[in-house]
Backbone as CSV, one residue per row, in Angstrom:
resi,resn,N_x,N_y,N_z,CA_x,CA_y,CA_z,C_x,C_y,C_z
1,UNK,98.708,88.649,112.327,98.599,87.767,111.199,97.911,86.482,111.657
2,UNK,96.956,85.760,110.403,96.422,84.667,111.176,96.001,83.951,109.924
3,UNK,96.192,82.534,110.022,95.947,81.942,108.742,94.450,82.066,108.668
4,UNK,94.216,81.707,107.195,92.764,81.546,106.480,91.994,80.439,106.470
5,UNK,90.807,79.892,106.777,89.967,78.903,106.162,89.931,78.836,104.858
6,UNK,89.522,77.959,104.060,89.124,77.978,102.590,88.001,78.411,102.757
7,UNK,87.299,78.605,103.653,85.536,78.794,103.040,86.214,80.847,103.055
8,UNK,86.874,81.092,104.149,87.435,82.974,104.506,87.713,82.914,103.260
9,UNK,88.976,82.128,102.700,89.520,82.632,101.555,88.778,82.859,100.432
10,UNK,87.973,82.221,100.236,87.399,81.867,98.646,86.089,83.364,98.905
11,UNK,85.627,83.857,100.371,84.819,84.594,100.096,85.472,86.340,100.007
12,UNK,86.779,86.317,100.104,87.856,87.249,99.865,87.563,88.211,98.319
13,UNK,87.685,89.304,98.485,87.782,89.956,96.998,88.901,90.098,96.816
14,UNK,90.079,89.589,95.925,91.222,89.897,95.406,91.398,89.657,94.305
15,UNK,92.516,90.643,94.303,93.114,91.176,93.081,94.692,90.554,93.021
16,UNK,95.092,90.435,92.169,96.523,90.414,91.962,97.389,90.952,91.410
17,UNK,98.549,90.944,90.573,99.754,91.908,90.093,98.796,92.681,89.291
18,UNK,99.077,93.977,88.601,98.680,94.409,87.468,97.566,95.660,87.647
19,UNK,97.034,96.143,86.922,95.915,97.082,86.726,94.867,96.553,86.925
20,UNK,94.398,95.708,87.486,93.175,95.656,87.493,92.430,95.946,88.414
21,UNK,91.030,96.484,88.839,90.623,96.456,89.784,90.099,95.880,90.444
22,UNK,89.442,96.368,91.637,88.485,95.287,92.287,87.288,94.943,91.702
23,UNK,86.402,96.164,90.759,85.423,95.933,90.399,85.657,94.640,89.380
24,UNK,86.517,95.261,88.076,87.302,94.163,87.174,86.889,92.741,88.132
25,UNK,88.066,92.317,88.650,88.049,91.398,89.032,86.968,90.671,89.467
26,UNK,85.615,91.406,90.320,84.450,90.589,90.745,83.918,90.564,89.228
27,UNK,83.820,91.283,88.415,83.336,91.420,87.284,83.583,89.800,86.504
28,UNK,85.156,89.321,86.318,85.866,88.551,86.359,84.986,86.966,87.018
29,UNK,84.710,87.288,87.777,84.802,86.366,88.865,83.181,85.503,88.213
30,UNK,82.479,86.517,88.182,81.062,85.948,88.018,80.400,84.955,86.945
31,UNK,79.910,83.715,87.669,79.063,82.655,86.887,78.649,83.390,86.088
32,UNK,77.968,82.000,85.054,76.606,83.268,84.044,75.500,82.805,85.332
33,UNK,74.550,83.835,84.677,73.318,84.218,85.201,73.600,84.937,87.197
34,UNK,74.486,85.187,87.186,74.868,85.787,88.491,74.714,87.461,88.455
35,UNK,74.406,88.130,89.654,74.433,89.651,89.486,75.126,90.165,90.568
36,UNK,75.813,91.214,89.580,76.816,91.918,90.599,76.163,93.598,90.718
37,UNK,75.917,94.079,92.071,75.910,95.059,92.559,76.609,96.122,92.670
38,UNK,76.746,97.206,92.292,77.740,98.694,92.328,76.719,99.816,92.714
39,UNK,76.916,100.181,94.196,76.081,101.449,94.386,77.204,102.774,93.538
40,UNK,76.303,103.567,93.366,77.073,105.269,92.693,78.074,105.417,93.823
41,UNK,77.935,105.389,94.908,78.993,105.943,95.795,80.175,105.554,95.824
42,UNK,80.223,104.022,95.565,80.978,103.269,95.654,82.355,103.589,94.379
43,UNK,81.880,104.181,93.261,82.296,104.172,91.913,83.123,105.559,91.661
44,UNK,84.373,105.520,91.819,84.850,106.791,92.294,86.348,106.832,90.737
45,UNK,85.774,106.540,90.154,86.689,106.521,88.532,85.847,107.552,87.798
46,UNK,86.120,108.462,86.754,85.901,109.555,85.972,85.229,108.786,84.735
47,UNK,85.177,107.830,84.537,84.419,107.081,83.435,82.967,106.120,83.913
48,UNK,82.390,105.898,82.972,81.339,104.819,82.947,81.802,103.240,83.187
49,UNK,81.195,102.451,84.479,81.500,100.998,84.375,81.494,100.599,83.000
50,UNK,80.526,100.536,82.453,80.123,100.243,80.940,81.597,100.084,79.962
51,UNK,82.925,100.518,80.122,83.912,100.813,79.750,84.884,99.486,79.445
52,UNK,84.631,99.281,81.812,85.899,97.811,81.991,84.267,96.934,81.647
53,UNK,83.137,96.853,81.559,83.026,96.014,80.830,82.968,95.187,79.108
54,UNK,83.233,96.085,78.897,83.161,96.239,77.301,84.683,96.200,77.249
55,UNK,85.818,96.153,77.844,86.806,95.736,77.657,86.919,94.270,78.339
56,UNK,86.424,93.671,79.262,86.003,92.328,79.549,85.585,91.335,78.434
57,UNK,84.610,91.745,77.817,83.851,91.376,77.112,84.663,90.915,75.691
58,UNK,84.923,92.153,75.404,86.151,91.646,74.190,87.465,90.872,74.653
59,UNK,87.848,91.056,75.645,89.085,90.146,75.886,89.349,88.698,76.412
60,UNK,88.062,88.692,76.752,87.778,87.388,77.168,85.881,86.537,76.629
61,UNK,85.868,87.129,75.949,84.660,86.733,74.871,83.629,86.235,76.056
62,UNK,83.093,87.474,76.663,82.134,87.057,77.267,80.867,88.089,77.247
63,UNK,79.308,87.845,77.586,78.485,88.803,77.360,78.352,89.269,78.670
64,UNK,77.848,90.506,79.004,77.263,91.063,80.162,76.189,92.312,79.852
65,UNK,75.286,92.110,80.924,73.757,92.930,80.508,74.682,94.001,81.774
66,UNK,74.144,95.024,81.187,74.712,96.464,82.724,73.657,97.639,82.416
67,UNK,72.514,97.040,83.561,71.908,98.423,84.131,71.993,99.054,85.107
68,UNK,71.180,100.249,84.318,71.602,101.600,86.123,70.059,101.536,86.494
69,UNK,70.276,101.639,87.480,68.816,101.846,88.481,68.071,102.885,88.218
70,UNK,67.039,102.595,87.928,65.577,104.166,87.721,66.181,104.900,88.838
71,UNK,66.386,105.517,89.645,66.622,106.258,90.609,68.479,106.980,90.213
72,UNK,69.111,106.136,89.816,70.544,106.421,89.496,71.344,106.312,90.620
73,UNK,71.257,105.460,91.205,71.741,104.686,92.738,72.776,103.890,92.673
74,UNK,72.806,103.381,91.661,73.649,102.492,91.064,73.622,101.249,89.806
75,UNK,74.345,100.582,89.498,74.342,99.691,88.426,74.151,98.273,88.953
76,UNK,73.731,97.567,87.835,73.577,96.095,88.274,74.420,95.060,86.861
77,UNK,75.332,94.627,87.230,76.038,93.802,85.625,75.662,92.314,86.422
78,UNK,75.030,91.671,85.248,74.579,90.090,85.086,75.393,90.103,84.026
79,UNK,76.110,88.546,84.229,76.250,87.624,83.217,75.361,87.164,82.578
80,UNK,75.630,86.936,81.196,74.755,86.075,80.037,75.561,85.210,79.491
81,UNK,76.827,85.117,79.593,77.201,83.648,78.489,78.850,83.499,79.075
């Protein structure tokens, strides 16, 4: 065990109590005009991202653009508002 810096901590992905995930949460996390990265491999749920974001979106009144890569490699979600 070993304590944290603030600069370690703050670059940490966490989650806390509840259902949510990690993706959620960076999802969560992001400025507008910021982009978040998801390779296919990485994405190991039986549904479309497109899903927790569109449940983001309504629950916390926010927009997000989510494309998949010409190749199908993976997705890219930017904030818009």
């Amino acid at each position: 065990m070993r304590k944290l810096t603030p600069e370690e901590y703050a670059q940490m992905n966490l989650r806390g109590r509840g259902r949510r995930s990690a993706f959620a949460a960076a999802v969560l996390r992001l400025e507008v005009d910021e982009v978040l990265y998801l390779p296919k491999e990485e994405w190991k749920k039986t549904y479309h991202p497109s899903q927790t974001i569109y449940t983001i979106k309504k629950r916390y009144n926010r927009k997000f653009e989510l494309l998949t890569e010409v190749n199908d490699k993976g997705w890219t979600v930017r904030r818009l508002k």
